[in-house]
mmJSON file of the N, C-alpha and C atoms, coordinates in Angstrom:
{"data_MODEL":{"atom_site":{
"group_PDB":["ATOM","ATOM","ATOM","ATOM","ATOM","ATOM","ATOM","ATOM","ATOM","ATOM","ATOM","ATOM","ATOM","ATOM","ATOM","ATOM","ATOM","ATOM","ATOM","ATOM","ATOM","ATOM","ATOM","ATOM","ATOM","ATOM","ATOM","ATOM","ATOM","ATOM","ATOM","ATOM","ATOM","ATOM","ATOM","ATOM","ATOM","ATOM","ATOM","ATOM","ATOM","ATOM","ATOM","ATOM","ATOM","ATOM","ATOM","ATOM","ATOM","ATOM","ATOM","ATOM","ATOM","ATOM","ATOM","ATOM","ATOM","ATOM","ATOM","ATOM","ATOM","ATOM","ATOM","ATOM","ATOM","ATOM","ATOM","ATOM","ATOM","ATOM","ATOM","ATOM","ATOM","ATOM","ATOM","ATOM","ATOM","ATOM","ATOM","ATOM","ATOM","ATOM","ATOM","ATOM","ATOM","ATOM","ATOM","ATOM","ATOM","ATOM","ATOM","ATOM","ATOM","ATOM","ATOM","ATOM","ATOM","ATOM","ATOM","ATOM","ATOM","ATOM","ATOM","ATOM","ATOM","ATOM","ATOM","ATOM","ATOM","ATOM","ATOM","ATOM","ATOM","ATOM","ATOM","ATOM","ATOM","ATOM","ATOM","ATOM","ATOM","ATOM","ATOM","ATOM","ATOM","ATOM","ATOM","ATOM","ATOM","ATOM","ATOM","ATOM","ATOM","ATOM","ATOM","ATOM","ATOM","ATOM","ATOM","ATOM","ATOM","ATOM","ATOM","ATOM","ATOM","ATOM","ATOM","ATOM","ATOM","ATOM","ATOM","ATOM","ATOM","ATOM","ATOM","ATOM","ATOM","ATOM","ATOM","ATOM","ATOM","ATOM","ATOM","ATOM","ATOM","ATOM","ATOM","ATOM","ATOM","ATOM","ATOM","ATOM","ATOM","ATOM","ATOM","ATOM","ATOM","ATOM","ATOM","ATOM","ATOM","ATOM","ATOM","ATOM","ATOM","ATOM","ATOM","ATOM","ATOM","ATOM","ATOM","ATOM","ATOM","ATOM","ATOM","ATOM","ATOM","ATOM","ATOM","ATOM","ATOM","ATOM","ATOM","ATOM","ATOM","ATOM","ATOM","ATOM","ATOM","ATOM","ATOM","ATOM","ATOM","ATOM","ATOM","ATOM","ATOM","ATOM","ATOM","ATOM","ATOM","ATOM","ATOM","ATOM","ATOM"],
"id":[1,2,3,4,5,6,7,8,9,10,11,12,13,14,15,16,17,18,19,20,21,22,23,24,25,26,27,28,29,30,31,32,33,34,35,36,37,38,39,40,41,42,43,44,45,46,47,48,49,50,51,52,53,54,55,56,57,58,59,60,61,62,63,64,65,66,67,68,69,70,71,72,73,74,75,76,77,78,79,80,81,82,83,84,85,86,87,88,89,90,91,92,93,94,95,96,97,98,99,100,101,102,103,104,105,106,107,108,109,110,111,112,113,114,115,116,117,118,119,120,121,122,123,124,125,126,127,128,129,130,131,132,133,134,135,136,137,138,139,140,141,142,143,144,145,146,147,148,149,150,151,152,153,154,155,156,157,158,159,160,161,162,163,164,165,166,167,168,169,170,171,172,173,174,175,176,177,178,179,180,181,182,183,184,185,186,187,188,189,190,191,192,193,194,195,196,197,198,199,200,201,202,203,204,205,206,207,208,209,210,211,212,213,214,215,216,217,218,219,220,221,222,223,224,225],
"type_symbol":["N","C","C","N","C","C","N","C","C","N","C","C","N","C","C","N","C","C","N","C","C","N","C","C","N","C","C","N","C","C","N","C","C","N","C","C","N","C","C","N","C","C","N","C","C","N","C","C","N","C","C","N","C","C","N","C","C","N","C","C","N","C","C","N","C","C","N","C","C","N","C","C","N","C","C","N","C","C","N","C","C","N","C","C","N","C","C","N","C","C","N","C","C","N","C","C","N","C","C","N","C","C","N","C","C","N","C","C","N","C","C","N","C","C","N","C","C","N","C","C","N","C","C","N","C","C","N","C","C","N","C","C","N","C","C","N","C","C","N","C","C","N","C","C","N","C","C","N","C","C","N","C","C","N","C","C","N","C","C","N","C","C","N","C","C","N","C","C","N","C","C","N","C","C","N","C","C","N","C","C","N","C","C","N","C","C","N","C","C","N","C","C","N","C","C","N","C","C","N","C","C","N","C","C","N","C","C","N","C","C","N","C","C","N","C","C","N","C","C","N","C","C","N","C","C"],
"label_atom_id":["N","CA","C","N","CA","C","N","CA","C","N","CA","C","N","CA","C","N","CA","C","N","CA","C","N","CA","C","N","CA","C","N","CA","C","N","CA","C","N","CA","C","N","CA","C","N","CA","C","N","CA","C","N","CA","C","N","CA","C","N","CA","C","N","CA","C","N","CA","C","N","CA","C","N","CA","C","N","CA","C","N","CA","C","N","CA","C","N","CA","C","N","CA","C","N","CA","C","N","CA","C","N","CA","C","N","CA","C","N","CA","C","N","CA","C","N","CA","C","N","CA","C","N","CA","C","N","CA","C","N","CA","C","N","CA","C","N","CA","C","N","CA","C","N","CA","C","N","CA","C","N","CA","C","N","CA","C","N","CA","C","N","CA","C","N","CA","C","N","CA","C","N","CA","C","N","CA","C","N","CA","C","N","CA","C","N","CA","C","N","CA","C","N","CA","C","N","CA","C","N","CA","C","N","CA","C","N","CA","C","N","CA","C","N","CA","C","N","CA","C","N","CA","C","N","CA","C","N","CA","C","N","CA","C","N","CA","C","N","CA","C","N","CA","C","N","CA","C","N","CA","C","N","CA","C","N","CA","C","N","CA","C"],
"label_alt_id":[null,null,null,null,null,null,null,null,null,null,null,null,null,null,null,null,null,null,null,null,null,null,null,null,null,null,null,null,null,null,null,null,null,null,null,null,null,null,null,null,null,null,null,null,null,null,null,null,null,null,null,null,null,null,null,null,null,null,null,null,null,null,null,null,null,null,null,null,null,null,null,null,null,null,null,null,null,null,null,null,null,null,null,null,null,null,null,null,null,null,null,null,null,null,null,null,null,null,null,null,null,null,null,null,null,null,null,null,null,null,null,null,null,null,null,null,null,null,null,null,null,null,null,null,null,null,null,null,null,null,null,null,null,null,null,null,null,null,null,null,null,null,null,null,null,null,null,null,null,null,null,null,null,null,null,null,null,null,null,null,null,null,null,null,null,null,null,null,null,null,null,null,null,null,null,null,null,null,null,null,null,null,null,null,null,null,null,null,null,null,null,null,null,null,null,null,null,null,null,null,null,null,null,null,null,null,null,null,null,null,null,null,null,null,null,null,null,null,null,null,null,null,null,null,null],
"label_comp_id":["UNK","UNK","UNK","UNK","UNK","UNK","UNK","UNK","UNK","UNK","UNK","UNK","UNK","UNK","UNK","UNK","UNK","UNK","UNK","UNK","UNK","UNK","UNK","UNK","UNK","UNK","UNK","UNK","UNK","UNK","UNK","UNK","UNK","UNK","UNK","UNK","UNK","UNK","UNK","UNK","UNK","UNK","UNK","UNK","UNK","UNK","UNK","UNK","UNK","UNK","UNK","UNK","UNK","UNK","UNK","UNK","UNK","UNK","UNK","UNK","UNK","UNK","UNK","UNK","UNK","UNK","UNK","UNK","UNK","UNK","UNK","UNK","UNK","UNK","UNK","UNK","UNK","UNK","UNK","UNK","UNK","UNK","UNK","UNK","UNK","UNK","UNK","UNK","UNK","UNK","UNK","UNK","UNK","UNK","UNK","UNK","UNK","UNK","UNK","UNK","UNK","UNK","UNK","UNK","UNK","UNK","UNK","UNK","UNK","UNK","UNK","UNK","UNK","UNK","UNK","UNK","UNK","UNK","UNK","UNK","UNK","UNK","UNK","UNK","UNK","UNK","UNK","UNK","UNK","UNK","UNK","UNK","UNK","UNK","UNK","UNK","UNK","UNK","UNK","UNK","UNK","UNK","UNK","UNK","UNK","UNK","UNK","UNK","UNK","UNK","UNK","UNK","UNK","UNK","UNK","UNK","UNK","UNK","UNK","UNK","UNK","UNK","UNK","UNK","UNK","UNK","UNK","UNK","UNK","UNK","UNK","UNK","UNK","UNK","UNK","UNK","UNK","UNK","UNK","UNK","UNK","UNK","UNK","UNK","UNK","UNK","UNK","UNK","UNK","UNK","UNK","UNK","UNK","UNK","UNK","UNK","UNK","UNK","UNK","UNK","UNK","UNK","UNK","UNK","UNK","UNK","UNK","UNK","UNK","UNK","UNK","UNK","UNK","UNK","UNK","UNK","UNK","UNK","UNK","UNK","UNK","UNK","UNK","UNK","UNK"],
"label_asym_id":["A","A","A","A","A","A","A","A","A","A","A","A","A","A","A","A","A","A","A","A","A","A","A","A","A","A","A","A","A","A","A","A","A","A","A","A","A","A","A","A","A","A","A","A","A","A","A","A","A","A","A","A","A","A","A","A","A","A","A","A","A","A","A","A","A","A","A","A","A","A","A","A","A","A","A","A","A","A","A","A","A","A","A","A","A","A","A","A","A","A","A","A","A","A","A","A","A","A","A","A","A","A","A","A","A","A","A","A","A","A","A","A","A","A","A","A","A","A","A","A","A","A","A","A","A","A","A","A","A","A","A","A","A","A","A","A","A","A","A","A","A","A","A","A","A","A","A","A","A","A","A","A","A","A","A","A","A","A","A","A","A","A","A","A","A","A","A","A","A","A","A","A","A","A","A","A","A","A","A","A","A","A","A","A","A","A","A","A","A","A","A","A","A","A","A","A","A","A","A","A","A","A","A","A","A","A","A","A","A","A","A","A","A","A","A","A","A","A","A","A","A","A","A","A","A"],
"label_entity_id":["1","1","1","1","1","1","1","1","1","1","1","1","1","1","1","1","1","1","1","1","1","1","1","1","1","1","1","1","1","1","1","1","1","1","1","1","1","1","1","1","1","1","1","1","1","1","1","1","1","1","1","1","1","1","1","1","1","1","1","1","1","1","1","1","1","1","1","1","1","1","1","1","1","1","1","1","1","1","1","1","1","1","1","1","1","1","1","1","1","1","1","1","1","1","1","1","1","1","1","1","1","1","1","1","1","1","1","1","1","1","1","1","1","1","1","1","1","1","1","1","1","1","1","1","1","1","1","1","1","1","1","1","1","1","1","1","1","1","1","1","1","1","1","1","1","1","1","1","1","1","1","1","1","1","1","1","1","1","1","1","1","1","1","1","1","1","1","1","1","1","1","1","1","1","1","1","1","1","1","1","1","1","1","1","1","1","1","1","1","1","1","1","1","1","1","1","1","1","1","1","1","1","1","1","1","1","1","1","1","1","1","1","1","1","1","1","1","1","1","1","1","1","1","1","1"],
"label_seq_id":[1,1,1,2,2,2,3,3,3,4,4,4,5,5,5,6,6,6,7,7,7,8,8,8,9,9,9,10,10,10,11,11,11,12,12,12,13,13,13,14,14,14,15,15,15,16,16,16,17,17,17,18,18,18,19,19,19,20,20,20,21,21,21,22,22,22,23,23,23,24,24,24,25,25,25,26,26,26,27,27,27,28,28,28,29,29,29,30,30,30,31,31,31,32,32,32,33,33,33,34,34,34,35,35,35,36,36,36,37,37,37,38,38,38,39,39,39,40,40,40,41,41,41,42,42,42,43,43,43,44,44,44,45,45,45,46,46,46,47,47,47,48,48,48,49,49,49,50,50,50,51,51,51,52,52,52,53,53,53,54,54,54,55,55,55,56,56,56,57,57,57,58,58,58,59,59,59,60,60,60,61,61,61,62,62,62,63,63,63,64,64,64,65,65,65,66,66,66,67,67,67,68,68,68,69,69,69,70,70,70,71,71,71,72,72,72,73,73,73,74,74,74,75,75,75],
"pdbx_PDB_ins_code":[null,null,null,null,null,null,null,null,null,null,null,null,null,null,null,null,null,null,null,null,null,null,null,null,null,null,null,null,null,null,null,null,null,null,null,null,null,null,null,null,null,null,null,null,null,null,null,null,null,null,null,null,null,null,null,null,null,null,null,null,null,null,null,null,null,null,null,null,null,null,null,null,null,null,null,null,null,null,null,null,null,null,null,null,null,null,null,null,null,null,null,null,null,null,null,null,null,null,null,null,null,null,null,null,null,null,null,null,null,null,null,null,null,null,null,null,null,null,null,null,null,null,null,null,null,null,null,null,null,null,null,null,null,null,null,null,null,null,null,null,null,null,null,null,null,null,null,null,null,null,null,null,null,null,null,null,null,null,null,null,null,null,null,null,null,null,null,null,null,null,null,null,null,null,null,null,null,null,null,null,null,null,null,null,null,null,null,null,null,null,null,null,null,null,null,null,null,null,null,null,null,null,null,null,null,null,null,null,null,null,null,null,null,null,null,null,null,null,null,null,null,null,null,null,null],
"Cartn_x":[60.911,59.572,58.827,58.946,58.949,57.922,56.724,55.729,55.863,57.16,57.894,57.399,56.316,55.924,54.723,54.074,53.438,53.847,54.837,55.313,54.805,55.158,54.805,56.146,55.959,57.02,57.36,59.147,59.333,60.93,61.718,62.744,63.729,64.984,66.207,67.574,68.031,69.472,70.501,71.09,72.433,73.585,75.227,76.108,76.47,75.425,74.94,74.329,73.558,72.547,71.271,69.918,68.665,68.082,67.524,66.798,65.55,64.851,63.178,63.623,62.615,62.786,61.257,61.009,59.909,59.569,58.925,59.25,58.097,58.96,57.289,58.201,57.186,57.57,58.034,58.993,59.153,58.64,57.638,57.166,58.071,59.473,60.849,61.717,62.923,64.581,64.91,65.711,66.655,68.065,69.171,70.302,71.075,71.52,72.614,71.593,71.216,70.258,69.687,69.689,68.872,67.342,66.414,65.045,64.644,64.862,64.153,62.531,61.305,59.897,60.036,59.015,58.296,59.336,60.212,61.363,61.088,61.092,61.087,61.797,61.397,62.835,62.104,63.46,63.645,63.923,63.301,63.726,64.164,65.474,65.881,65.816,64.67,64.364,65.875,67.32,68.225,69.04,69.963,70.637,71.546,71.731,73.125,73.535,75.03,75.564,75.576,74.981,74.757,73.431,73.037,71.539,73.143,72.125,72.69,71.296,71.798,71.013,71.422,70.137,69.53,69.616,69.558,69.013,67.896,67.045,65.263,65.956,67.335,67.302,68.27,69.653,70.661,70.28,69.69,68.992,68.501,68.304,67.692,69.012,70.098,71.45,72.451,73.333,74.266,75.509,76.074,77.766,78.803,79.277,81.069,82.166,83.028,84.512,85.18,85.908,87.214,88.478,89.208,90.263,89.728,90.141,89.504,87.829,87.231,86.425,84.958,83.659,82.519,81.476,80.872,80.06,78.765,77.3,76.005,75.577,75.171,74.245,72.708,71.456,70.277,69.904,69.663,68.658,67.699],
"Cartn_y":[-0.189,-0.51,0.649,1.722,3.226,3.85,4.271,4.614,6.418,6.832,7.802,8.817,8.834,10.043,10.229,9.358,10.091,11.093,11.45,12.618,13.631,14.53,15.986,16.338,17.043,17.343,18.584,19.563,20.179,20.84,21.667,21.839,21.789,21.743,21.281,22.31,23.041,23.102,21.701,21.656,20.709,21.249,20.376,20.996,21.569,20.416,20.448,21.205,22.322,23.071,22.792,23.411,23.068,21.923,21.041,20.166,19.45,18.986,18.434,17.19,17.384,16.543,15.813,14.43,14.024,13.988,14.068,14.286,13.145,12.515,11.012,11.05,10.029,9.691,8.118,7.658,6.386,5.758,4.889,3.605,3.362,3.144,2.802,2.416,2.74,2.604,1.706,0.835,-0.523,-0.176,-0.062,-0.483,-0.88,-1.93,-3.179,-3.432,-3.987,-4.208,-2.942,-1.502,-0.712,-0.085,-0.017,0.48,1.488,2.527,3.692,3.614,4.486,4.104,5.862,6.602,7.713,8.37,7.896,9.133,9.685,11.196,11.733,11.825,11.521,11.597,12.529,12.509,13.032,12.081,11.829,11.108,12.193,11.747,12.942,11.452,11.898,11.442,10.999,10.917,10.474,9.6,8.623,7.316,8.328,7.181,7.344,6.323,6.044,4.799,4.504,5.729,5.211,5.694,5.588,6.297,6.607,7.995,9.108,8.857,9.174,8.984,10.738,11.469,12.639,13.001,14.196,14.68,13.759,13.478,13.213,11.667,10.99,10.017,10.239,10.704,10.551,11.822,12.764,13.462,12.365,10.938,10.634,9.72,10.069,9.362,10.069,9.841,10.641,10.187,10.993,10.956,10.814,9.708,9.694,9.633,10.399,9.191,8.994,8.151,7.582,7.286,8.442,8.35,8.181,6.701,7.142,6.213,6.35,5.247,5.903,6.603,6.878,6.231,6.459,5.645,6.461,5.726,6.061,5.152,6.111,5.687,6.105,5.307,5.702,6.38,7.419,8.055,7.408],
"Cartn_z":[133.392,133.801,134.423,134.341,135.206,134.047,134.927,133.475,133.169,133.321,133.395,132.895,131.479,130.884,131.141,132.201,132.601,134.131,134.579,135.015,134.575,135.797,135.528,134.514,133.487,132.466,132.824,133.192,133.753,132.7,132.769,132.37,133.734,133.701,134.741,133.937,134.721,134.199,134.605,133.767,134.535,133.942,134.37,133.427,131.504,130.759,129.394,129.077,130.576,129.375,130.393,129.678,129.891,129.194,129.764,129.318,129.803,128.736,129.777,130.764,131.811,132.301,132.696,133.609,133.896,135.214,136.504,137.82,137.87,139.03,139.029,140.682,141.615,142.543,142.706,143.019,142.939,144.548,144.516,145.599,146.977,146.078,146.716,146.105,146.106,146.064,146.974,146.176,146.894,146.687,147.415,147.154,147.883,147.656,148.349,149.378,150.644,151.885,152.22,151.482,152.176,151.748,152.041,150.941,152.047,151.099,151.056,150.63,150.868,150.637,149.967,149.048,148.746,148.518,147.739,147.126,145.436,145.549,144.662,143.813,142.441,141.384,139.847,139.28,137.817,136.63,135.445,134.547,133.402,133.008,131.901,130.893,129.64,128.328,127.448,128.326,127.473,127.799,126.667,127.713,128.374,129.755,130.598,130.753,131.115,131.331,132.426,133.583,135.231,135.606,136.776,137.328,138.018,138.721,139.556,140.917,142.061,143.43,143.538,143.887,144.196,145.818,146.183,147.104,147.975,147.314,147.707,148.309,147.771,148.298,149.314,148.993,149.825,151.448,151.044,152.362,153.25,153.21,154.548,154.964,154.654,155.08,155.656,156.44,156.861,156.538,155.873,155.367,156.264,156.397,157.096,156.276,156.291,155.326,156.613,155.863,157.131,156.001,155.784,154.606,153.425,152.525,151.659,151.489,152.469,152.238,152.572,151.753,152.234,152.595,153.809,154.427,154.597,154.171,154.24,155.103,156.35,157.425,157.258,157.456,157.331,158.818,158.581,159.539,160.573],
"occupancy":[1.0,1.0,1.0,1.0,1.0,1.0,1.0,1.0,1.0,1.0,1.0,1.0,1.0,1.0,1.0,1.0,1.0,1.0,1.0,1.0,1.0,1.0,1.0,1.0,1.0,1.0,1.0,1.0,1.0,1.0,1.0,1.0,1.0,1.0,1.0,1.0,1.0,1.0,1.0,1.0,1.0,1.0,1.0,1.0,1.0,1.0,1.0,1.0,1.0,1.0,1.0,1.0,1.0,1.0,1.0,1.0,1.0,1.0,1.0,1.0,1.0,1.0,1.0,1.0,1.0,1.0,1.0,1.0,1.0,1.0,1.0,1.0,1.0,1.0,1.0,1.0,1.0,1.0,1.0,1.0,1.0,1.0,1.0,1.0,1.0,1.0,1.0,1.0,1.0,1.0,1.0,1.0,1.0,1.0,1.0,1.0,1.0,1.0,1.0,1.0,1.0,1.0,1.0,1.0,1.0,1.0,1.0,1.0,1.0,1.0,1.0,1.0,1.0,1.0,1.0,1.0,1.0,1.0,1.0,1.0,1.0,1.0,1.0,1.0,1.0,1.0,1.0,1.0,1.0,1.0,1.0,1.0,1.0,1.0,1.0,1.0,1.0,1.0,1.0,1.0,1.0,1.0,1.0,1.0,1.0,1.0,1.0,1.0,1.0,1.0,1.0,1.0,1.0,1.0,1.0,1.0,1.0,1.0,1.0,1.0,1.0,1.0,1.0,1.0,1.0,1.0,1.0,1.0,1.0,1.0,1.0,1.0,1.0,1.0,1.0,1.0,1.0,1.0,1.0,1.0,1.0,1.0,1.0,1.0,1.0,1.0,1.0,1.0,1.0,1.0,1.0,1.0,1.0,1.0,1.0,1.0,1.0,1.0,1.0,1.0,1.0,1.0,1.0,1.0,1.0,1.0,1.0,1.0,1.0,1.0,1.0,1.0,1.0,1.0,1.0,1.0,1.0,1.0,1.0,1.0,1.0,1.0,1.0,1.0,1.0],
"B_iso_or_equiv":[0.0,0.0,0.0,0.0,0.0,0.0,0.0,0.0,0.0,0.0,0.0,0.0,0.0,0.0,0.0,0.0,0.0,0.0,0.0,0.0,0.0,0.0,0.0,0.0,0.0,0.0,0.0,0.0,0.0,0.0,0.0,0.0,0.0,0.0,0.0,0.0,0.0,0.0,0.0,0.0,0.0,0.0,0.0,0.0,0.0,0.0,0.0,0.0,0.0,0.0,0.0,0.0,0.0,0.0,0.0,0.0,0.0,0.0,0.0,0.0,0.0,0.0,0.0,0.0,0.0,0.0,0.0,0.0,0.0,0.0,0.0,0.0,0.0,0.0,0.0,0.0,0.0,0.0,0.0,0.0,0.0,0.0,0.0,0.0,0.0,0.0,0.0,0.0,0.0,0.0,0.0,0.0,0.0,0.0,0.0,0.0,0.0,0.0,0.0,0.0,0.0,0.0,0.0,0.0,0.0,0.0,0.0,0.0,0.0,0.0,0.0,0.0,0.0,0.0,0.0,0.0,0.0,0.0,0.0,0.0,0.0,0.0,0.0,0.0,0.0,0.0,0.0,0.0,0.0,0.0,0.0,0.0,0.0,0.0,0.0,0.0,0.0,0.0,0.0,0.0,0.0,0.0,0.0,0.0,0.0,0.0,0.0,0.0,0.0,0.0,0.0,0.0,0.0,0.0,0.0,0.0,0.0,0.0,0.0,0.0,0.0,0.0,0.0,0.0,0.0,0.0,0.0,0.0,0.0,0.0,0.0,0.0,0.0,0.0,0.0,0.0,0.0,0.0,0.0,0.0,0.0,0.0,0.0,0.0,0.0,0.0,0.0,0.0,0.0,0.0,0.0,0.0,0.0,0.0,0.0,0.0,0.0,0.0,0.0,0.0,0.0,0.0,0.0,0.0,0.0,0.0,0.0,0.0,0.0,0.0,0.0,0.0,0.0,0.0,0.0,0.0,0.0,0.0,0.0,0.0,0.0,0.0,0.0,0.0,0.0],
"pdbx_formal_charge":[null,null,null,null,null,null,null,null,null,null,null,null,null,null,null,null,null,null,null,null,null,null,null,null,null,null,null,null,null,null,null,null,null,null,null,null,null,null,null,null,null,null,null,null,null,null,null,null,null,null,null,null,null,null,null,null,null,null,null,null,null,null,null,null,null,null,null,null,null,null,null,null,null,null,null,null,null,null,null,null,null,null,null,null,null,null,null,null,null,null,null,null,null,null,null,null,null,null,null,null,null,null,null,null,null,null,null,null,null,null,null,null,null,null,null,null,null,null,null,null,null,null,null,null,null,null,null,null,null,null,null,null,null,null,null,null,null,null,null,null,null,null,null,null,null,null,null,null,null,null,null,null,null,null,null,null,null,null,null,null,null,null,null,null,null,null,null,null,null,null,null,null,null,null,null,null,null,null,null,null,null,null,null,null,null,null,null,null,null,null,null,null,null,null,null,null,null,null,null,null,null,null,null,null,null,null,null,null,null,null,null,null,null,null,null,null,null,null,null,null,null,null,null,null,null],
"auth_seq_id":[1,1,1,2,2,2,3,3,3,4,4,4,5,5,5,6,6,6,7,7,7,8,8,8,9,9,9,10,10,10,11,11,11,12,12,12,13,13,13,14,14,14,15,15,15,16,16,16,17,17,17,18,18,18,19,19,19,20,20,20,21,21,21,22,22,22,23,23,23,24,24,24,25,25,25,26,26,26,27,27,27,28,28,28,29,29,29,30,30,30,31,31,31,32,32,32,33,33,33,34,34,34,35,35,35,36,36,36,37,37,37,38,38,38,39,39,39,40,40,40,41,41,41,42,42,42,43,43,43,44,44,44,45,45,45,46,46,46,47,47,47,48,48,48,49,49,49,50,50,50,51,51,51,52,52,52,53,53,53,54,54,54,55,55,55,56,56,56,57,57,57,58,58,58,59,59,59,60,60,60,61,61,61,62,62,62,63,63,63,64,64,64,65,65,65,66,66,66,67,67,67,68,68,68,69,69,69,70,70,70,71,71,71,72,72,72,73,73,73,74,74,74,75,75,75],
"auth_comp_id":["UNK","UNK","UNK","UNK","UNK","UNK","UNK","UNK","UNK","UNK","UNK","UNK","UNK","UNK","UNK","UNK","UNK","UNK","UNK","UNK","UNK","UNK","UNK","UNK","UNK","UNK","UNK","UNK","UNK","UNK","UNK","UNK","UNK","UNK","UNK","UNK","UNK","UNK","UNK","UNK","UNK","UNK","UNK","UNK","UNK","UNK","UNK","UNK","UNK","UNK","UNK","UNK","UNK","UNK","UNK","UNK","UNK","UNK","UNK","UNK","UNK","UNK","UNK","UNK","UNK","UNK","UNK","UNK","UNK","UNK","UNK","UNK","UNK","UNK","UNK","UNK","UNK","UNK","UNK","UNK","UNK","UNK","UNK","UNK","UNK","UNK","UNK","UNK","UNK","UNK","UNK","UNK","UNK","UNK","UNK","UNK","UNK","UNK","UNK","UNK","UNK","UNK","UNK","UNK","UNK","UNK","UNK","UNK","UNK","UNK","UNK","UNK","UNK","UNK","UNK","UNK","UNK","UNK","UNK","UNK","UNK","UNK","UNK","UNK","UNK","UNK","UNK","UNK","UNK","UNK","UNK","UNK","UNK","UNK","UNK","UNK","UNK","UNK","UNK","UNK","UNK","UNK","UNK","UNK","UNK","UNK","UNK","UNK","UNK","UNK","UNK","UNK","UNK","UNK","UNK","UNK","UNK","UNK","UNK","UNK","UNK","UNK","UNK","UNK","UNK","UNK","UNK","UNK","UNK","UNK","UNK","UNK","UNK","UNK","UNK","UNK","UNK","UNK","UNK","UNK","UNK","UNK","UNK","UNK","UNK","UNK","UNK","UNK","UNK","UNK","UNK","UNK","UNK","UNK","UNK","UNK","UNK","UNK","UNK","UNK","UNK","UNK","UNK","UNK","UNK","UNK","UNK","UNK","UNK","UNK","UNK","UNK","UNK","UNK","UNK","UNK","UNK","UNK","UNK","UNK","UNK","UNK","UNK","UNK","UNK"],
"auth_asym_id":["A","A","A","A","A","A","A","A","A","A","A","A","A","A","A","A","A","A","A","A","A","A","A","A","A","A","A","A","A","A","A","A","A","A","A","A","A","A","A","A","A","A","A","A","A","A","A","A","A","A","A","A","A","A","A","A","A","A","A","A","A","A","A","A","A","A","A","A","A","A","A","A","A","A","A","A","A","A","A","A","A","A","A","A","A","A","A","A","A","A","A","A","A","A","A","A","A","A","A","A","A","A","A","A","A","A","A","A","A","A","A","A","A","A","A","A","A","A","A","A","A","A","A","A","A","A","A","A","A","A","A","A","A","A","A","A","A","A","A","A","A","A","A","A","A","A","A","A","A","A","A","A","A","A","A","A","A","A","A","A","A","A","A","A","A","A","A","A","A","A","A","A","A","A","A","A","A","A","A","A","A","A","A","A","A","A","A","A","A","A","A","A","A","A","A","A","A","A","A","A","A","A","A","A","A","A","A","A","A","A","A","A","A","A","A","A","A","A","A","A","A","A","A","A","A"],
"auth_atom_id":["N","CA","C","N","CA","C","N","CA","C","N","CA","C","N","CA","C","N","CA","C","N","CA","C","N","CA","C","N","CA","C","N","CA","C","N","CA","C","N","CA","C","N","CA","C","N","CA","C","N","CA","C","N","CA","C","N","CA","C","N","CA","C","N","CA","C","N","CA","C","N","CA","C","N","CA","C","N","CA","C","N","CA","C","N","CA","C","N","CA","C","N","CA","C","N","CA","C","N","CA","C","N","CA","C","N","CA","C","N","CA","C","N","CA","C","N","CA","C","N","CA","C","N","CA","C","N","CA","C","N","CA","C","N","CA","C","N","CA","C","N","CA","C","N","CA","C","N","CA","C","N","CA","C","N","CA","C","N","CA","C","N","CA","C","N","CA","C","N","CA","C","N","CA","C","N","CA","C","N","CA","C","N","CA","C","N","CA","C","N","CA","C","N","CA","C","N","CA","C","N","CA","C","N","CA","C","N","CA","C","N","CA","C","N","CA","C","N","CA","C","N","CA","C","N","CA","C","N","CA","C","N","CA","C","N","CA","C","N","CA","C","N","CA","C","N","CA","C","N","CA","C","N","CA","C","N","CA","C","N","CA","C"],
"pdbx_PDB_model_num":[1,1,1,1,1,1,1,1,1,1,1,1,1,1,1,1,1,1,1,1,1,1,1,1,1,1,1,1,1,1,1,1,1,1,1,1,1,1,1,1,1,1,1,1,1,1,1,1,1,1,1,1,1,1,1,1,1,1,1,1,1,1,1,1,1,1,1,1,1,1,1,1,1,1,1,1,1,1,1,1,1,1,1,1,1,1,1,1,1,1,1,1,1,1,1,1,1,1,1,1,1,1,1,1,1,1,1,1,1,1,1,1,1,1,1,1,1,1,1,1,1,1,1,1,1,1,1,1,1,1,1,1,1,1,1,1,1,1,1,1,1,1,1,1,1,1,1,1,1,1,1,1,1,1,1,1,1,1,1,1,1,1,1,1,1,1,1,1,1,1,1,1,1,1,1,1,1,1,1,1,1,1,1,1,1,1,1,1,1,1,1,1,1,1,1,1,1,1,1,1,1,1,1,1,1,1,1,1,1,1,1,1,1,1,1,1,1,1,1,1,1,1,1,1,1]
}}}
């Protein structure tokens, strides 16, 4: 539902190589009880079998592990 091309259209290295990408800002991010508001993202024009969470989102969280278990605290 993401009106994605209209993004600013940009190139990205990743491990595959260079490829286009779309830069839009998303409203807000939900996941499990937490919403994030004005996070910046990337749409790469190809399937994946997961979304990947960025910088623009996980920067307003702080990382714990406790063995083997990681924990995101919001800021």
């Amino acid at each position: 539902g993401l009106d994605w091309q209209r993004g600013r259209r940009a190139l990205t290295q990743t491990a595959g190589g260079v490829v286009p990408i779309h830069a839009i800002n998303l409203t807000s991010v939900q996941v499990g009880g937490i919403e994030v508001i004005n996070v910046d993202a990337v749409i790469l024009p190809t399937e994946m079998p997961m979304v990947l969470l960025g910088n623009s989102f996980l920067s307003r969280f702080s990382m714990r592990r406790d063995n083997d278990v990681m924990r995101l605290e919001k800021r």
